[in-house]
Kinemage of the C-alpha trace (Angstrom):
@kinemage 1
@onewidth
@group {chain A} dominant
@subgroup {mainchain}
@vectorlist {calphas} color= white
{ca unk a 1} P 0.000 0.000 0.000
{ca unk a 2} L 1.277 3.315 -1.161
{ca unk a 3} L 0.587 6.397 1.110
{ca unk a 4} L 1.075 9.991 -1.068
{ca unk a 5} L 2.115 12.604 1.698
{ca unk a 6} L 3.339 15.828 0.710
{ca unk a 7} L 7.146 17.093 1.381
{ca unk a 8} L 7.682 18.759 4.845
{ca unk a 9} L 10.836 19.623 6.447
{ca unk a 10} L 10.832 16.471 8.624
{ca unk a 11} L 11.072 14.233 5.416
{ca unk a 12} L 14.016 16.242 3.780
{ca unk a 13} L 16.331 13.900 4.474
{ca unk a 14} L 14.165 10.887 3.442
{ca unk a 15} L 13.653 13.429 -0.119
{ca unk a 16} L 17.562 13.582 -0.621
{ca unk a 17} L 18.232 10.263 0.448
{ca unk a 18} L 16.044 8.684 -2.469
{ca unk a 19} L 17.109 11.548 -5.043
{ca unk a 20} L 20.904 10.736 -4.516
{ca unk a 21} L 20.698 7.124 -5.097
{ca unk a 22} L 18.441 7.152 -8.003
{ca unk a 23} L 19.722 7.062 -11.443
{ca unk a 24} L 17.448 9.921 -12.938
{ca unk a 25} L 17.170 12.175 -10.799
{ca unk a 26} L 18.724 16.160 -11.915
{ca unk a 27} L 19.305 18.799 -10.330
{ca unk a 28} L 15.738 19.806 -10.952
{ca unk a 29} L 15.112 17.372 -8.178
{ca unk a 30} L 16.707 18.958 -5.646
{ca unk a 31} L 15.618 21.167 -2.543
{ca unk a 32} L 17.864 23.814 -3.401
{ca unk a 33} L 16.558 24.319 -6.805
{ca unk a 34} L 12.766 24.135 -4.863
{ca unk a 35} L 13.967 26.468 -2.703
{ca unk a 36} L 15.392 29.348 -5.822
{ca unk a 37} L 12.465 28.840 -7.877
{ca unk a 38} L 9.933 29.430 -4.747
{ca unk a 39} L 11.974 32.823 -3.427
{ca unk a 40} L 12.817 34.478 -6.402
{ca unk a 41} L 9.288 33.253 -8.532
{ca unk a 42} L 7.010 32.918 -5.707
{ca unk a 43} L 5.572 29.688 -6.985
{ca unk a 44} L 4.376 27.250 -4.343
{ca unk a 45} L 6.284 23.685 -4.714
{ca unk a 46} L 4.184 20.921 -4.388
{ca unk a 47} L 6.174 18.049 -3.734
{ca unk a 48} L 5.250 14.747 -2.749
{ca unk a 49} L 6.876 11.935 -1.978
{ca unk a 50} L 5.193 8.157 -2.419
{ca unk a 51} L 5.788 6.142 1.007
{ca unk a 52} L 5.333 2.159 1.150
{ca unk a 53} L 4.516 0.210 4.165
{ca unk a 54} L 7.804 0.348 5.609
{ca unk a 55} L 7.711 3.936 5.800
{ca unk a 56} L 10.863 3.545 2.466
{ca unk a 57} L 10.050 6.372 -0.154
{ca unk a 58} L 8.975 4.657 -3.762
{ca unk a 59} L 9.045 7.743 -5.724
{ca unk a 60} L 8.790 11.685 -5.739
{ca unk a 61} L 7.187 14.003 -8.119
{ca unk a 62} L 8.446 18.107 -8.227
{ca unk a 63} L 5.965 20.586 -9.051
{ca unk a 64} L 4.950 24.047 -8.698
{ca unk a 65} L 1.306 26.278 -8.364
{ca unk a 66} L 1.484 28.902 -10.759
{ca unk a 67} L -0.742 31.619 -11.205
{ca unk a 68} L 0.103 33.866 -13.548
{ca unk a 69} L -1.868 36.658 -15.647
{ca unk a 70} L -0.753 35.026 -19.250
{ca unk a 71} L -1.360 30.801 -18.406
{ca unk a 72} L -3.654 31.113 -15.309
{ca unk a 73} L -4.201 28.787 -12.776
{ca unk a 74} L -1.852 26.158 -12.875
{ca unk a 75} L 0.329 23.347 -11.886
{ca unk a 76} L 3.576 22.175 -13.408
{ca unk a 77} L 6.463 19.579 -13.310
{ca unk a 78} L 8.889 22.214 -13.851
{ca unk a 79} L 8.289 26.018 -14.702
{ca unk a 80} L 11.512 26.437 -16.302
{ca unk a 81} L 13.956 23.602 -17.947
{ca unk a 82} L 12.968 21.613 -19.998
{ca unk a 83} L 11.955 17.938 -18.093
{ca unk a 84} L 11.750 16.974 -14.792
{ca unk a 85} L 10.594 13.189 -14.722
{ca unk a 86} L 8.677 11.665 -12.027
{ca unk a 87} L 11.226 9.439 -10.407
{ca unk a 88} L 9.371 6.005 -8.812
{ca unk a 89} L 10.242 2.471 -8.140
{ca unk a 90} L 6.997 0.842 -8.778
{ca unk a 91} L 3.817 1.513 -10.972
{ca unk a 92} L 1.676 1.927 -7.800
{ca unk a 93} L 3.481 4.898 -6.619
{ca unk a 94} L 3.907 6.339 -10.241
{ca unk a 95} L 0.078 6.566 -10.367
{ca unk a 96} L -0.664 7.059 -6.833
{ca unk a 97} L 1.780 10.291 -7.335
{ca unk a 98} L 0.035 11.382 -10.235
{ca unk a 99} L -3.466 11.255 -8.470
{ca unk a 100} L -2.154 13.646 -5.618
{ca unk a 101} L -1.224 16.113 -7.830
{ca unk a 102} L -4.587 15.628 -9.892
{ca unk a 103} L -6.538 15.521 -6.659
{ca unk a 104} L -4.503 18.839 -5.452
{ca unk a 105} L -5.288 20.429 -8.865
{ca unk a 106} L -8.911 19.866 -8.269
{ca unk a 107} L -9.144 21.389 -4.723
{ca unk a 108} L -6.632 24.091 -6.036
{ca unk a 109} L -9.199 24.850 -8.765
{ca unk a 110} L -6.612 25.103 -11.477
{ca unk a 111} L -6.791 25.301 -15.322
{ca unk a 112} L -4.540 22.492 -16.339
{ca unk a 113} L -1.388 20.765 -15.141
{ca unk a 114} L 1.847 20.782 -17.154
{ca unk a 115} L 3.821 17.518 -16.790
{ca unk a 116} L 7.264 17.920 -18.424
{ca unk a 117} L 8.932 14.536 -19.018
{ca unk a 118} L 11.541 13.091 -20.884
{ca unk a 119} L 11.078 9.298 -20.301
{ca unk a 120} L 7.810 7.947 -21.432
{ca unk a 121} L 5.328 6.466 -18.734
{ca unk a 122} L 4.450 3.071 -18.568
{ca unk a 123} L 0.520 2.407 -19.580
{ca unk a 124} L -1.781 4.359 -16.703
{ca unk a 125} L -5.136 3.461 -15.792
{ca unk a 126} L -8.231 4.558 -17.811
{ca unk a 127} L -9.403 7.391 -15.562
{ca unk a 128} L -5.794 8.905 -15.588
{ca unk a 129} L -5.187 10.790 -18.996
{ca unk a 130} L -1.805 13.168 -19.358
């Protein structure tokens, strides 16, 4: 069982624990880069990290709330660069990840969210289009 919870300061270590031992992760990943993009933009990161039952992280997704006079309401993967894959270890937590951020979308009221990736996803269930 997967458990979505969103990035607080008590799982930072947890966030760049997983990030520095996977394979695909960039710089994009990182808290610093959360942390330039929020001060000097003022967009609100929304990250979220996908927890199993043994409390071990399965994957993280980096995104931002945007709302801006030109695109709106919205979320994105990565307001500037050009990809910033979701990084996951197992199907469940690739789609439990992106149902947060869809779930968060809705409550946020938002006009569309913006997913950025390089690396194609594997197939996602029916109710889940990108």
């Amino acid at each position: 069982m997967i458990e979505v919870v969103a990035l607080t300061k008590d799982m930072e270590l947890k966030w760049d624990y997983y990030i520095s031992n996977n394979k695909n992760a960039l710089i994009f990943h990182t808290l610093e880069y959360r942390n330039v993009i929020s001060q000097v933009y003022g967009y609100v990161p929304l990250y979220f990290l996908a927890i199993d039952s043994d409390s071990n992280v399965n994957g993280v997704i980096v995104s931002f709330y945007t709302n801006t006079l030109v695109g709106g309401k919205k979320i994105q993967t990565l307001p500037f660069g050009v990809y910033c894959d979701i990084l996951y270890d197992t199907e469940e937590a690739l789609v439990s990840l992106i149902r947060k951020l869809i779930d968060v979308g809705k409550q946020k009221n938002i006009n569309f969210i913006e997913f950025k990736l390089k690396t194609e996803l594997p197939s996602l269930p029916s109710d889940i289009t990108l």
